[in-house]
PyMOL Python script that loads the backbone (N, CA, C, O; Angstrom):
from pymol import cmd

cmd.read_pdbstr("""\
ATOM      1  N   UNK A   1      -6.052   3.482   3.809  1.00  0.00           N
ATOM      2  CA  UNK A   1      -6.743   2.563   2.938  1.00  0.00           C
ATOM      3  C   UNK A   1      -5.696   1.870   2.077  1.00  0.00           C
ATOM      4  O   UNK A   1      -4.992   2.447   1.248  1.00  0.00           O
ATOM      5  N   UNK A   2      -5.672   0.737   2.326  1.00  0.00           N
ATOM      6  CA  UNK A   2      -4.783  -0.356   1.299  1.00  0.00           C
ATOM      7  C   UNK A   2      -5.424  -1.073   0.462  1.00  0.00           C
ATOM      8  O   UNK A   2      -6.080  -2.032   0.868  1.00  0.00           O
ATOM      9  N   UNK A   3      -5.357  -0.724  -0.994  1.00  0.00           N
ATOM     10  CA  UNK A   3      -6.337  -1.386  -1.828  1.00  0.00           C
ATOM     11  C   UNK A   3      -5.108  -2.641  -2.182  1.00  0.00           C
ATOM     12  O   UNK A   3      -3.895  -2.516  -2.352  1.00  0.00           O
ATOM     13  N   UNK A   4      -6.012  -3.899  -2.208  1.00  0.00           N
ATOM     14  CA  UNK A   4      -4.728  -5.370  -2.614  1.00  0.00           C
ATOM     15  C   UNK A   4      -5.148  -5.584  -3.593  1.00  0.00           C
ATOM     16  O   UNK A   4      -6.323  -5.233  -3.700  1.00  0.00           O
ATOM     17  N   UNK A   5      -4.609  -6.147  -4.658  1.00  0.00           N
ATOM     18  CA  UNK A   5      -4.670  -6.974  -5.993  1.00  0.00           C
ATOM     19  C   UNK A   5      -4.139  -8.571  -5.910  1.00  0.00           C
ATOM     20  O   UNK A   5      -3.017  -8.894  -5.520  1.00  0.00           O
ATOM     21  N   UNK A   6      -5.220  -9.529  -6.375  1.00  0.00           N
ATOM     22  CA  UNK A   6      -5.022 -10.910  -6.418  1.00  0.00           C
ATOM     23  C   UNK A   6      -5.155 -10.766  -7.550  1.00  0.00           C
ATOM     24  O   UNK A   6      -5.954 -10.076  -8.184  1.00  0.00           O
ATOM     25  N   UNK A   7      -3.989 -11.733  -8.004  1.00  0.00           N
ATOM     26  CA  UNK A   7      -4.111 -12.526  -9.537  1.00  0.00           C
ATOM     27  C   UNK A   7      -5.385 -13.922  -9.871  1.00  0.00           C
ATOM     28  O   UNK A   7      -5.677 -14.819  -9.081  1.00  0.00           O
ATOM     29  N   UNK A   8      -5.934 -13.714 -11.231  1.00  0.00           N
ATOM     30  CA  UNK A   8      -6.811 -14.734 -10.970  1.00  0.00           C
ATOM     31  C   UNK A   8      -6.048 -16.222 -11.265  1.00  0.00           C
ATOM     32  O   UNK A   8      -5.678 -16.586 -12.382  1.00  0.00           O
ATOM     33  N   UNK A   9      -5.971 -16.623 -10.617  1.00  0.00           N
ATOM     34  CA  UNK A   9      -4.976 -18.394 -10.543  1.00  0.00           C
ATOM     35  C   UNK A   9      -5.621 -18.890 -11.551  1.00  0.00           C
ATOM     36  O   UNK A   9      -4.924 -19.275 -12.490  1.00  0.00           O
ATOM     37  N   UNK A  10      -6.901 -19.010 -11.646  1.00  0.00           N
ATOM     38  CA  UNK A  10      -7.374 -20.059 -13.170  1.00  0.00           C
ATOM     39  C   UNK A  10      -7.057 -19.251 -14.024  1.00  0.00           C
ATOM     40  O   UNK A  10      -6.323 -19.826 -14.827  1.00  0.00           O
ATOM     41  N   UNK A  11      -7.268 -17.839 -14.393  1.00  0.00           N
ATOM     42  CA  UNK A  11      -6.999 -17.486 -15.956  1.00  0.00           C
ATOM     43  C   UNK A  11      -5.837 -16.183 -15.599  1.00  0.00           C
ATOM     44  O   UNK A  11      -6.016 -14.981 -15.400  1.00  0.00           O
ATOM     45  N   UNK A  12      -4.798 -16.891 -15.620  1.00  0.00           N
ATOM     46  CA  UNK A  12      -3.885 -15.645 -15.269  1.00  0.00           C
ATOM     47  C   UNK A  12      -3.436 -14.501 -16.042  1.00  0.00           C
ATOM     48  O   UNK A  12      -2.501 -13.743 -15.781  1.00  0.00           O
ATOM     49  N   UNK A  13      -4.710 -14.469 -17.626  1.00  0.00           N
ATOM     50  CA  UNK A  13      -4.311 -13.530 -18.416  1.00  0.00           C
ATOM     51  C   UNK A  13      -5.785 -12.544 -17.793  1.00  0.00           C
ATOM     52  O   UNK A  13      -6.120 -11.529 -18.404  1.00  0.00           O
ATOM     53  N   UNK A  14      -6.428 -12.937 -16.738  1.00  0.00           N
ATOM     54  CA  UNK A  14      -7.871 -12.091 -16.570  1.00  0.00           C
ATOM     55  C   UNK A  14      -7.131 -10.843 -15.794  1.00  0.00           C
ATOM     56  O   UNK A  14      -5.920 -10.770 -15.587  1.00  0.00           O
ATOM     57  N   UNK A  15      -8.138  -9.867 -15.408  1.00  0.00           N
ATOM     58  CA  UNK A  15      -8.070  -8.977 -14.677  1.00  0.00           C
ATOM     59  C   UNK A  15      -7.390  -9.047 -12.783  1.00  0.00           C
ATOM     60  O   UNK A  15      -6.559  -8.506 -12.054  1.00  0.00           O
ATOM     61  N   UNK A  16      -8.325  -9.983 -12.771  1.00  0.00           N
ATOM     62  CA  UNK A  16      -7.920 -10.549 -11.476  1.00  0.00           C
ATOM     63  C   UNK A  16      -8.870  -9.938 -10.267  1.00  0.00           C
ATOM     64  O   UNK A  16     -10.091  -9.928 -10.423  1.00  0.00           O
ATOM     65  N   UNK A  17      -8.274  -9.438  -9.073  1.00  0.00           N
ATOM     66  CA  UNK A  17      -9.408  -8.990  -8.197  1.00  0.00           C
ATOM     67  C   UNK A  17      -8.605  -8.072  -7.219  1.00  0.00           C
ATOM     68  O   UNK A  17      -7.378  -8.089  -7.122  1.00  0.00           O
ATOM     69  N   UNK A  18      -9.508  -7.213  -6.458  1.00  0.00           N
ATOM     70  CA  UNK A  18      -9.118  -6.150  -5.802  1.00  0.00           C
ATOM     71  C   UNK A  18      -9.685  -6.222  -4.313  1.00  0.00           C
ATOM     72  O   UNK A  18     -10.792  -6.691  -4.577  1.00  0.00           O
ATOM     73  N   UNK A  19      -9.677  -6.095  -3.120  1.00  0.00           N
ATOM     74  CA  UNK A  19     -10.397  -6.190  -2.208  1.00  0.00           C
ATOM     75  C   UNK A  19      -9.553  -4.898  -1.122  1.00  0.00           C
ATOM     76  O   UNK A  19      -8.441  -4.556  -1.525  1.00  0.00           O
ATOM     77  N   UNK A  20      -9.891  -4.458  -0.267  1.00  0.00           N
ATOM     78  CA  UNK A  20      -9.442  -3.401   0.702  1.00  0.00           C
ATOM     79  C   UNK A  20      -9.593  -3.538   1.881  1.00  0.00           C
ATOM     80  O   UNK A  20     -10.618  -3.987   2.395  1.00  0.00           O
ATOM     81  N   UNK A  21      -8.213  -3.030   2.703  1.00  0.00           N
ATOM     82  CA  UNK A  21      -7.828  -2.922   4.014  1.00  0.00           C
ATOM     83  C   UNK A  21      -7.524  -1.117   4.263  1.00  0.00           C
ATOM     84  O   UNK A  21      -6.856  -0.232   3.727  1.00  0.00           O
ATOM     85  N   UNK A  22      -8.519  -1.270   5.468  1.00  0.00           N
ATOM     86  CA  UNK A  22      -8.486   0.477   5.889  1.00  0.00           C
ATOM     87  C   UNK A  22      -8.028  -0.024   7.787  1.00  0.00           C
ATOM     88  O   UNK A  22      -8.405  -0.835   8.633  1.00  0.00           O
ATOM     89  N   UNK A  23      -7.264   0.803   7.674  1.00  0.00           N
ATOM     90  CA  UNK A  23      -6.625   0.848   8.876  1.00  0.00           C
ATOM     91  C   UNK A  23      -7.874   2.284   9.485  1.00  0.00           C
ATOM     92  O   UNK A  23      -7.936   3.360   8.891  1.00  0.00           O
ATOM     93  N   UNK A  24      -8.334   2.107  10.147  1.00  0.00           N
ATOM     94  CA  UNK A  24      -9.605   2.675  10.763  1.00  0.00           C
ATOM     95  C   UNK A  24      -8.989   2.818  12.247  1.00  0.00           C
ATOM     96  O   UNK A  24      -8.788   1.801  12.911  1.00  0.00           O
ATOM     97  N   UNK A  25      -8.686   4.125  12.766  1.00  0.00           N
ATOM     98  CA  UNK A  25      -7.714   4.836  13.744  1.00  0.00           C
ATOM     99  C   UNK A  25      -8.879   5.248  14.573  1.00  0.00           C
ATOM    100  O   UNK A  25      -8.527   5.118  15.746  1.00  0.00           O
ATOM    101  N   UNK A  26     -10.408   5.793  14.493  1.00  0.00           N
ATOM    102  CA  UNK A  26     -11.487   6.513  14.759  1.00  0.00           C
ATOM    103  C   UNK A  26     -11.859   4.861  15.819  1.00  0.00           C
ATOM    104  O   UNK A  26     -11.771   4.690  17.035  1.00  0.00           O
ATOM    105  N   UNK A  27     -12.259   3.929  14.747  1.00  0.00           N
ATOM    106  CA  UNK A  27     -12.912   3.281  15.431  1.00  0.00           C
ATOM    107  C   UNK A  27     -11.738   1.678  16.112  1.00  0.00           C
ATOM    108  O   UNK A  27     -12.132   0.532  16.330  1.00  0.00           O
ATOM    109  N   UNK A  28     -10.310   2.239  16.275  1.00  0.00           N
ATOM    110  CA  UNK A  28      -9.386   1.246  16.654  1.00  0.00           C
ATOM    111  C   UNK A  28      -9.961  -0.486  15.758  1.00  0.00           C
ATOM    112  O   UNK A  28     -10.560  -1.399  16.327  1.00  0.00           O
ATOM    113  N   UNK A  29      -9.643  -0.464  14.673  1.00  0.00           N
ATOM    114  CA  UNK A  29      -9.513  -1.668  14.074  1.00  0.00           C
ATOM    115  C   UNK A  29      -9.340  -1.700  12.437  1.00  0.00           C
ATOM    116  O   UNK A  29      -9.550  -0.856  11.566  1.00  0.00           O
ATOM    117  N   UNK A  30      -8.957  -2.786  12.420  1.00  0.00           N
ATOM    118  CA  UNK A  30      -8.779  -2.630  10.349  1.00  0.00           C
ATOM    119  C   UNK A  30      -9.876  -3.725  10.329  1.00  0.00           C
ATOM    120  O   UNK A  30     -10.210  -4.721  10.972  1.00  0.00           O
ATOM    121  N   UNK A  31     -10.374  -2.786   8.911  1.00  0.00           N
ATOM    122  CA  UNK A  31     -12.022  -3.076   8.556  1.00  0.00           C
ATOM    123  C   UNK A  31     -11.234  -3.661   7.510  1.00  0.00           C
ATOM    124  O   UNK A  31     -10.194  -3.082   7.200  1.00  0.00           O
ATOM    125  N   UNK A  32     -11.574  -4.753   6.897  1.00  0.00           N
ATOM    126  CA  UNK A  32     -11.529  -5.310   5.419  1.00  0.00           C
ATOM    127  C   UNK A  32     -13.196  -5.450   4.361  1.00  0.00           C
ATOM    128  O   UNK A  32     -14.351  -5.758   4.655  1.00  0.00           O
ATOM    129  N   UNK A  33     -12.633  -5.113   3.319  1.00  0.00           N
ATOM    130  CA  UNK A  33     -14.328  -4.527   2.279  1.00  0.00           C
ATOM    131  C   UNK A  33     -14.023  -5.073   0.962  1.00  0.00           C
ATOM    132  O   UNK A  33     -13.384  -4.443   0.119  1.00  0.00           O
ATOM    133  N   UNK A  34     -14.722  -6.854   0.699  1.00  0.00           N
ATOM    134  CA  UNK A  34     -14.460  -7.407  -0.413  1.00  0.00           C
ATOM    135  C   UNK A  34     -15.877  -7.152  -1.375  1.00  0.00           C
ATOM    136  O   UNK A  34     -16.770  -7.591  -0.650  1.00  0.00           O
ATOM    137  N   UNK A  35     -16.306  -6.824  -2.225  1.00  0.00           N
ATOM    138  CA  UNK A  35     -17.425  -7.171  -2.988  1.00  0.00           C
ATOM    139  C   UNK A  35     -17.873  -8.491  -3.487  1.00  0.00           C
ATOM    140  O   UNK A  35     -19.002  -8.689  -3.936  1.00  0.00           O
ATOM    141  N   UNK A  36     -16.891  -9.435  -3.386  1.00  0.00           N
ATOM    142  CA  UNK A  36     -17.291 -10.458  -4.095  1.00  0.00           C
ATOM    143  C   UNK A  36     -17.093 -11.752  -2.553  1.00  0.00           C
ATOM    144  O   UNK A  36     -17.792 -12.760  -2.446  1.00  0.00           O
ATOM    145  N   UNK A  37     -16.525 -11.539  -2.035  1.00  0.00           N
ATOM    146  CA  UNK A  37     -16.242 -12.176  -0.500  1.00  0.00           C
ATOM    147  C   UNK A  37     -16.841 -12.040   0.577  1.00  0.00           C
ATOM    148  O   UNK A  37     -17.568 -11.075   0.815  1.00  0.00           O
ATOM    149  N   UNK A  38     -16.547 -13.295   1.640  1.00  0.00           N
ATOM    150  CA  UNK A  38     -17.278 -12.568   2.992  1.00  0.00           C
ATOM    151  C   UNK A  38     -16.449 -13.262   4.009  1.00  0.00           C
ATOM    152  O   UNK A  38     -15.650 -14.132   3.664  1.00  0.00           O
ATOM    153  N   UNK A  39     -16.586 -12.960   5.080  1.00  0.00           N
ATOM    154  CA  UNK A  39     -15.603 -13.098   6.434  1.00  0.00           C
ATOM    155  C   UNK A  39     -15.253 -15.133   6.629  1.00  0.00           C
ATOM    156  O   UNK A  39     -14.398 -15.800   7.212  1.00  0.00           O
ATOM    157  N   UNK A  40     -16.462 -15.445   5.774  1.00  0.00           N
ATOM    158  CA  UNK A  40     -16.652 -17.030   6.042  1.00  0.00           C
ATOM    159  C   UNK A  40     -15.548 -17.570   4.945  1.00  0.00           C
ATOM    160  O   UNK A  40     -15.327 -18.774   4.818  1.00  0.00           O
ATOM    161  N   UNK A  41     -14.885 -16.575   4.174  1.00  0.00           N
ATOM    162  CA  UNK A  41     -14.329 -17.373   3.022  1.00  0.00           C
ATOM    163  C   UNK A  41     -12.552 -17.136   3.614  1.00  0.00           C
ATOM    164  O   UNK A  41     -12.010 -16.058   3.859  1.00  0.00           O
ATOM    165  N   UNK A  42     -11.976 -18.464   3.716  1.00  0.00           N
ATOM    166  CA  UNK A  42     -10.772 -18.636   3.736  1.00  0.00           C
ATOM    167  C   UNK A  42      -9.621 -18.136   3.793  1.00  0.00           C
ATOM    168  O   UNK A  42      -8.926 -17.794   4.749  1.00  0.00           O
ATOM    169  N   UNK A  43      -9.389 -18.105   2.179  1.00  0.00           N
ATOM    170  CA  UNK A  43      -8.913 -17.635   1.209  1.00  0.00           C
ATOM    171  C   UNK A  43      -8.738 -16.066   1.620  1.00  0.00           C
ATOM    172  O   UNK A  43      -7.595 -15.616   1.705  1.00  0.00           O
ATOM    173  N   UNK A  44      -9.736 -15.328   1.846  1.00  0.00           N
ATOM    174  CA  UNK A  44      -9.964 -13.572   2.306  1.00  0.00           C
ATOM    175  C   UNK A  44      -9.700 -13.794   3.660  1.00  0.00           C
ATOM    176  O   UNK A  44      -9.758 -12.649   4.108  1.00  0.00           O
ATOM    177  N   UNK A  45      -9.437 -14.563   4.639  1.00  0.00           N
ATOM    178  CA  UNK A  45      -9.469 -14.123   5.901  1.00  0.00           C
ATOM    179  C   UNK A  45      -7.909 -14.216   5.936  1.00  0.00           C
ATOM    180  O   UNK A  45      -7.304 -13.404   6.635  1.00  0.00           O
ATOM    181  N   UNK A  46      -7.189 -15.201   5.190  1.00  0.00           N
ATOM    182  CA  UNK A  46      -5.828 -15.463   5.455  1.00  0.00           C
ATOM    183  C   UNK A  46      -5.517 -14.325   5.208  1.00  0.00           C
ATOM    184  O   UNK A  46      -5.011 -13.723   6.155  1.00  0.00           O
ATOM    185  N   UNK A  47      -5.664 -13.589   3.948  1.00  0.00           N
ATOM    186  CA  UNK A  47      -4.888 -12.734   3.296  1.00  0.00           C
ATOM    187  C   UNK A  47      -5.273 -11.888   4.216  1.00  0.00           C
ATOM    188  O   UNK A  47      -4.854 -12.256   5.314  1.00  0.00           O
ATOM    189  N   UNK A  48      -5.879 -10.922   4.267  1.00  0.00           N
ATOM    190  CA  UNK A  48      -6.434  -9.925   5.513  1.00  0.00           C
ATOM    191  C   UNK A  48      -5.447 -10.052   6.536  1.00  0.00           C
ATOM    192  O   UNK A  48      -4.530  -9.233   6.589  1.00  0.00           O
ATOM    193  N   UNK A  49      -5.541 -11.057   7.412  1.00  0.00           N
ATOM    194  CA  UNK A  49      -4.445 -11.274   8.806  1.00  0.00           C
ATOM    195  C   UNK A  49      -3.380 -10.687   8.160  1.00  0.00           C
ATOM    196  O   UNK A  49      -2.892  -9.647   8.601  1.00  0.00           O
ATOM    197  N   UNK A  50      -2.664 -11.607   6.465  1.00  0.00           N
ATOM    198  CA  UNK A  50      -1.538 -11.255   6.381  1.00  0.00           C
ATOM    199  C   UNK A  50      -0.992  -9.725   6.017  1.00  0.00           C
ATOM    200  O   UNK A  50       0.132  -9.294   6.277  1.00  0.00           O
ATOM    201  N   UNK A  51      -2.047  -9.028   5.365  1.00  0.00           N
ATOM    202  CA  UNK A  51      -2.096  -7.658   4.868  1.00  0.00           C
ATOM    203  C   UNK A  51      -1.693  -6.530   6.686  1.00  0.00           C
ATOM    204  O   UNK A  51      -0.915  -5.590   6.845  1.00  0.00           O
ATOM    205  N   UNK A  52      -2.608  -7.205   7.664  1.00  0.00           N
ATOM    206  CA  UNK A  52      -2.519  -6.227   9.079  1.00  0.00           C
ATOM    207  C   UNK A  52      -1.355  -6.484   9.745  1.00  0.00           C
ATOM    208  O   UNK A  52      -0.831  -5.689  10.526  1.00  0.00           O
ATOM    209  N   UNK A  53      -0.809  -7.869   9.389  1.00  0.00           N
ATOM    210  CA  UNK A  53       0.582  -8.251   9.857  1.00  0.00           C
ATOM    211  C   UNK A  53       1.668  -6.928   8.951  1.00  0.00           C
ATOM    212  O   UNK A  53       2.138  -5.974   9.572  1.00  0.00           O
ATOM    213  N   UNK A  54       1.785  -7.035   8.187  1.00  0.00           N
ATOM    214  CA  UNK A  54       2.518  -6.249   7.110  1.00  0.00           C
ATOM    215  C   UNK A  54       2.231  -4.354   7.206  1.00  0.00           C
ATOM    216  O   UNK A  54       3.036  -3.440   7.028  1.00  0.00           O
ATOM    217  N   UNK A  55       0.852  -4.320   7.534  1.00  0.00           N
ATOM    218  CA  UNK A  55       1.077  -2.709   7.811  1.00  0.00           C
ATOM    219  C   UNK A  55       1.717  -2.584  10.131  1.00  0.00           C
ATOM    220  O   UNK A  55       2.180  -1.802  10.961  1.00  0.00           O
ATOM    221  N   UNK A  56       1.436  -3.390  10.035  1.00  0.00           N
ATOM    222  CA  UNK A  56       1.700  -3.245  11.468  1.00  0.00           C
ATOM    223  C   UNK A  56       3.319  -3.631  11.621  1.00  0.00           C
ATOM    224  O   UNK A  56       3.891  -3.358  12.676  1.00  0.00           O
ATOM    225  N   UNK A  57       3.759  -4.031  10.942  1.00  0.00           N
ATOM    226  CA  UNK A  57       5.583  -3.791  10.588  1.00  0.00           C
ATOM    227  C   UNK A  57       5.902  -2.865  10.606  1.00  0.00           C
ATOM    228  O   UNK A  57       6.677  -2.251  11.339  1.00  0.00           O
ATOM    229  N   UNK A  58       5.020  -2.485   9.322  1.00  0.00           N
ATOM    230  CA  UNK A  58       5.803  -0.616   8.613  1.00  0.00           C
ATOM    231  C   UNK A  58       5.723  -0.095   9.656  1.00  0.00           C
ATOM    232  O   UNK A  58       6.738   0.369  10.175  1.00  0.00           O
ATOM    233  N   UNK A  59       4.210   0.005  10.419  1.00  0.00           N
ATOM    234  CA  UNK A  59       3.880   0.922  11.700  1.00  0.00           C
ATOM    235  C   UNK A  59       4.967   1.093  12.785  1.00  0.00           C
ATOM    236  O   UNK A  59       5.375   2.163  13.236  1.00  0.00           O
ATOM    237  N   UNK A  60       5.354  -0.127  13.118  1.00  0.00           N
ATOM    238  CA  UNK A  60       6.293  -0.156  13.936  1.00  0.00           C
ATOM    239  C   UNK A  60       8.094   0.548  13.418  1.00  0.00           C
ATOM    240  O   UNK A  60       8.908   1.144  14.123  1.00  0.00           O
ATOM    241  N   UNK A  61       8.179   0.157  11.961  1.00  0.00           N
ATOM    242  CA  UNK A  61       9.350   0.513  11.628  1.00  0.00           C
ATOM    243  C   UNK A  61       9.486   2.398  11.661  1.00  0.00           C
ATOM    244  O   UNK A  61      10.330   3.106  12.211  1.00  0.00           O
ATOM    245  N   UNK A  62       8.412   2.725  10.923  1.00  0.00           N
ATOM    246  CA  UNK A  62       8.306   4.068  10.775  1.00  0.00           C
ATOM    247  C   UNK A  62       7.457   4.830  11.393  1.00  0.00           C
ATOM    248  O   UNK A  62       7.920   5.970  11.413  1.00  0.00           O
ATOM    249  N   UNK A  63       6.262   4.767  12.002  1.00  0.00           N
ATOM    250  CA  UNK A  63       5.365   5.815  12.308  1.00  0.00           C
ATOM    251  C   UNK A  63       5.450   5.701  13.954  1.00  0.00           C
ATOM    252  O   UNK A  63       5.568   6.616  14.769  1.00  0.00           O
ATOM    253  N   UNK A  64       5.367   4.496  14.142  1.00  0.00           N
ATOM    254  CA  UNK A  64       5.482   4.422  15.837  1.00  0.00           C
ATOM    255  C   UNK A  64       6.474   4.809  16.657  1.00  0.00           C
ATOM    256  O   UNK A  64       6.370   4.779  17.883  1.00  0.00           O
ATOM    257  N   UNK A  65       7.848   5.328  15.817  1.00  0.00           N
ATOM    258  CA  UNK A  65       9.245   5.728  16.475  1.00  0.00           C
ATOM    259  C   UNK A  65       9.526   7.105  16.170  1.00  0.00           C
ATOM    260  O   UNK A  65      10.552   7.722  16.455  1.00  0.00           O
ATOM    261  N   UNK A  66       8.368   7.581  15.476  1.00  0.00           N
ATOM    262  CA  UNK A  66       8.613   9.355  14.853  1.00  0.00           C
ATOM    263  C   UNK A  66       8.557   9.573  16.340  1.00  0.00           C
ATOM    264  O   UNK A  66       7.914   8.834  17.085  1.00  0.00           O
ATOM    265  N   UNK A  67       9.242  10.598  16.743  1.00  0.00           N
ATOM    266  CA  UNK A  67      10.060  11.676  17.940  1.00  0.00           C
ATOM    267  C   UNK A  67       9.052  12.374  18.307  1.00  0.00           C
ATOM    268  O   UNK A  67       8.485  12.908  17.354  1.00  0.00           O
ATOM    269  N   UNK A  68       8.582  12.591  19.363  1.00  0.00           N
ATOM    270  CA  UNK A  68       7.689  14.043  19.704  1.00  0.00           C
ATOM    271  C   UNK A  68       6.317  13.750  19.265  1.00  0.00           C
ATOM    272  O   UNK A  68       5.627  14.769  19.279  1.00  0.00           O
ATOM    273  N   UNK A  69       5.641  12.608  18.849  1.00  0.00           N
ATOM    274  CA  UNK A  69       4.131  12.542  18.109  1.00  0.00           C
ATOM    275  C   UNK A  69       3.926  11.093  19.122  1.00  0.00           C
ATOM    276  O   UNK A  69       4.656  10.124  19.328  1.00  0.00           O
ATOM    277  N   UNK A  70       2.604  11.472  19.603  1.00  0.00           N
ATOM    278  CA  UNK A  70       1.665  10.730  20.161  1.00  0.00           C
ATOM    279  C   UNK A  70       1.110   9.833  19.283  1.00  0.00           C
ATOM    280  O   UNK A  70       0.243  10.498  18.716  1.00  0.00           O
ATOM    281  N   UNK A  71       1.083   8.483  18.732  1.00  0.00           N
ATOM    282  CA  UNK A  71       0.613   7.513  17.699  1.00  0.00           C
ATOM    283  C   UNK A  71       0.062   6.396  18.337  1.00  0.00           C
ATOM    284  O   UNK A  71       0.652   5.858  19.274  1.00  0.00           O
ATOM    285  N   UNK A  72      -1.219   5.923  17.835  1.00  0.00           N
ATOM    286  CA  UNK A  72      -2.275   5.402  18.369  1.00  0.00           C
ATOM    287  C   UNK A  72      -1.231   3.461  18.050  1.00  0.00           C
ATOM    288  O   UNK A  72      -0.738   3.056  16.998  1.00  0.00           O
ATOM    289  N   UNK A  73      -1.265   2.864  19.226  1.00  0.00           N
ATOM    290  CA  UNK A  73      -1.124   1.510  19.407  1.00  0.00           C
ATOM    291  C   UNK A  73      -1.829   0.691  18.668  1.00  0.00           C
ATOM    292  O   UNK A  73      -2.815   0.166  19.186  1.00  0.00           O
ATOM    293  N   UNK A  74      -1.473   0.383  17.233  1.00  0.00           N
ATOM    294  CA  UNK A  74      -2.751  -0.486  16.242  1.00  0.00           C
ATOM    295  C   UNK A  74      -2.109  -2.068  16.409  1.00  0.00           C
ATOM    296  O   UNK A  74      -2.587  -3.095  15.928  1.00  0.00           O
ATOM    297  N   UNK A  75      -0.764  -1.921  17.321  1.00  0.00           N
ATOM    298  CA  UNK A  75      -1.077  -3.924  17.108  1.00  0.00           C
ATOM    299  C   UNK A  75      -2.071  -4.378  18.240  1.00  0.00           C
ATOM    300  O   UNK A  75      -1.538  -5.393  18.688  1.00  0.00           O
ATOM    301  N   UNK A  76      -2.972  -4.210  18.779  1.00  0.00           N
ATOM    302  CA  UNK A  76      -4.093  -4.816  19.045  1.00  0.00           C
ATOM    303  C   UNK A  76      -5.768  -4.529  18.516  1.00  0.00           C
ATOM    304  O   UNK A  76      -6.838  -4.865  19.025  1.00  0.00           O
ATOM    305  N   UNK A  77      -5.396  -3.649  17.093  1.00  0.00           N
ATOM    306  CA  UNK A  77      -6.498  -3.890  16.526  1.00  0.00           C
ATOM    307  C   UNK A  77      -6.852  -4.582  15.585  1.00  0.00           C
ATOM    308  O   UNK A  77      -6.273  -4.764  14.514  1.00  0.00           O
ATOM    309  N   UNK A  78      -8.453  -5.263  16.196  1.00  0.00           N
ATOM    310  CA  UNK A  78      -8.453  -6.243  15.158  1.00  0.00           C
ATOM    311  C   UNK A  78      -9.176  -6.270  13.817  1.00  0.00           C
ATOM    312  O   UNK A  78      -9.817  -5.281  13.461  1.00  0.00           O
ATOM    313  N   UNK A  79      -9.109  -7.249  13.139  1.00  0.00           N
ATOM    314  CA  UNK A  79      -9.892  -7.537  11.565  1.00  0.00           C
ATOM    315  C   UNK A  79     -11.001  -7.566  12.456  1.00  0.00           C
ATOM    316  O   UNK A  79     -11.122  -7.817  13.655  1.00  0.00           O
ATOM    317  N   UNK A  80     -12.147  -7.081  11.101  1.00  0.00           N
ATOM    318  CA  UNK A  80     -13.496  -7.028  10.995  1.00  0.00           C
ATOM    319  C   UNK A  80     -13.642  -6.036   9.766  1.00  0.00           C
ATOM    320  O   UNK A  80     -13.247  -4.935   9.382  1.00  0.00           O
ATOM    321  N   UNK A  81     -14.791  -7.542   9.222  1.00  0.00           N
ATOM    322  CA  UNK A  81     -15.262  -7.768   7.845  1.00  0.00           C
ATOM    323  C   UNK A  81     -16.500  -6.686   7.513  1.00  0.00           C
ATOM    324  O   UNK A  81     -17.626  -6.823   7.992  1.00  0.00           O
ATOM    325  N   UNK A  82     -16.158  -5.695   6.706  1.00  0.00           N
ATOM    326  CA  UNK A  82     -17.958  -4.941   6.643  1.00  0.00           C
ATOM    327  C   UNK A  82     -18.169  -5.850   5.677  1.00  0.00           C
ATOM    328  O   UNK A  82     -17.394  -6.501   4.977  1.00  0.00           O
ATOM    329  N   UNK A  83     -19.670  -5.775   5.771  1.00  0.00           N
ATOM    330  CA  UNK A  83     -20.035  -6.264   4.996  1.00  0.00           C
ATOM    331  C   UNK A  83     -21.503  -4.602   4.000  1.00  0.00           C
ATOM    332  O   UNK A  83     -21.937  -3.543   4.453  1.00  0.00           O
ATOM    333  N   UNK A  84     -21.644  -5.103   3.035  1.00  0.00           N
ATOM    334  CA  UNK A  84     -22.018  -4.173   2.353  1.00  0.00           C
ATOM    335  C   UNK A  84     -22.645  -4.421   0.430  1.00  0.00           C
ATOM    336  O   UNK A  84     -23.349  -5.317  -0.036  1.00  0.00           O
ATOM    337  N   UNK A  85     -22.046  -3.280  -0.210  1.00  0.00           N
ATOM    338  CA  UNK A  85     -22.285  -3.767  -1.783  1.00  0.00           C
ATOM    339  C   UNK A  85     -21.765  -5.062  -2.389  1.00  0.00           C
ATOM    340  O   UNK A  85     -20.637  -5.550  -2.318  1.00  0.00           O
ATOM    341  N   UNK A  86     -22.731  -5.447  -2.930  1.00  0.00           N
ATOM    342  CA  UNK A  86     -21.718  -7.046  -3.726  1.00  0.00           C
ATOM    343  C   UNK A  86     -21.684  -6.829  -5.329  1.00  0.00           C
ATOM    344  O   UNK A  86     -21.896  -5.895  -6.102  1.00  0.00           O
ATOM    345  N   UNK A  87     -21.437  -7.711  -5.387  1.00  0.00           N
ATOM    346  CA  UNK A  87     -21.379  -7.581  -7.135  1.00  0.00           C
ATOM    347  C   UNK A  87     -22.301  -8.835  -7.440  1.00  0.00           C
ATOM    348  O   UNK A  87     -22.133  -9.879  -6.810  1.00  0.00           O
ATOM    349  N   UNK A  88     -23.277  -8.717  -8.415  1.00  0.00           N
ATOM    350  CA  UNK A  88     -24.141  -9.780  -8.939  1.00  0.00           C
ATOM    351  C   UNK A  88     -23.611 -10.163 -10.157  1.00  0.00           C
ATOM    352  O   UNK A  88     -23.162  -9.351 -10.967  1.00  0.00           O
ATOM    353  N   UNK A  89     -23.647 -11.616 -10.364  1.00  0.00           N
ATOM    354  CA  UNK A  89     -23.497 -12.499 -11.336  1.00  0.00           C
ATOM    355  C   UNK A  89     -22.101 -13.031 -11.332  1.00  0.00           C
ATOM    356  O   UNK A  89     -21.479 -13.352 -12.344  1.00  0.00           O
ATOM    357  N   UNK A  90     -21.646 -13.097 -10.047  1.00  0.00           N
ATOM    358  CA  UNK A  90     -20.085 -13.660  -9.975  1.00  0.00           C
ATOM    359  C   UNK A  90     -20.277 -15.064  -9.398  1.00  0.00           C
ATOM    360  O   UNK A  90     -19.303 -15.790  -9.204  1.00  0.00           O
TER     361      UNK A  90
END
""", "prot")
cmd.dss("prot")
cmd.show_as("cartoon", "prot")
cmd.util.cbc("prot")
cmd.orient("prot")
């Protein structure tokens, strides 16, 4: 589970926002889980690609070359958006 943090661009003294990437090994794919987003919005789909690009580096740098361990092939799994709890009044 990779929780991300966006800065909020209009008020860059706010809190900002959080959204999550789970590398999901059970069901071969990384699920992304925004509360305030959905698969149709832009902005969340870029970042997502770029978040699975970036663990699928590390993967390759470190976990996929450990010696003696059988490790599941995640560069062909893909994004998909749950969809689920939202947040009201945003």
């Amino acid at each position: 589970m990779f929780p991300i943090h966006e800065a909020n661009e209009n008020e860059p003294d706010a809190a900002g926002h959080w959204f999550t990437v789970v590398l999901n090994l059970a069901d071969k794919e990384f699920q992304v889980i925004d509360s305030l987003r959905t698969s149709g919005t832009q902005s969340l789909v870029l970042k997502a690609h770029m978040v699975r690009a970036k663990i699928i580096t590390l993967w390759k740098k470190y976990t996929a070359k450990h010696n003696g361990c059988t490790v599941p092939n995640i560069f062909s799994y893909e994004l998909r958006f749950i969809s689920g709890y939202r947040q009201f009044g945003m």
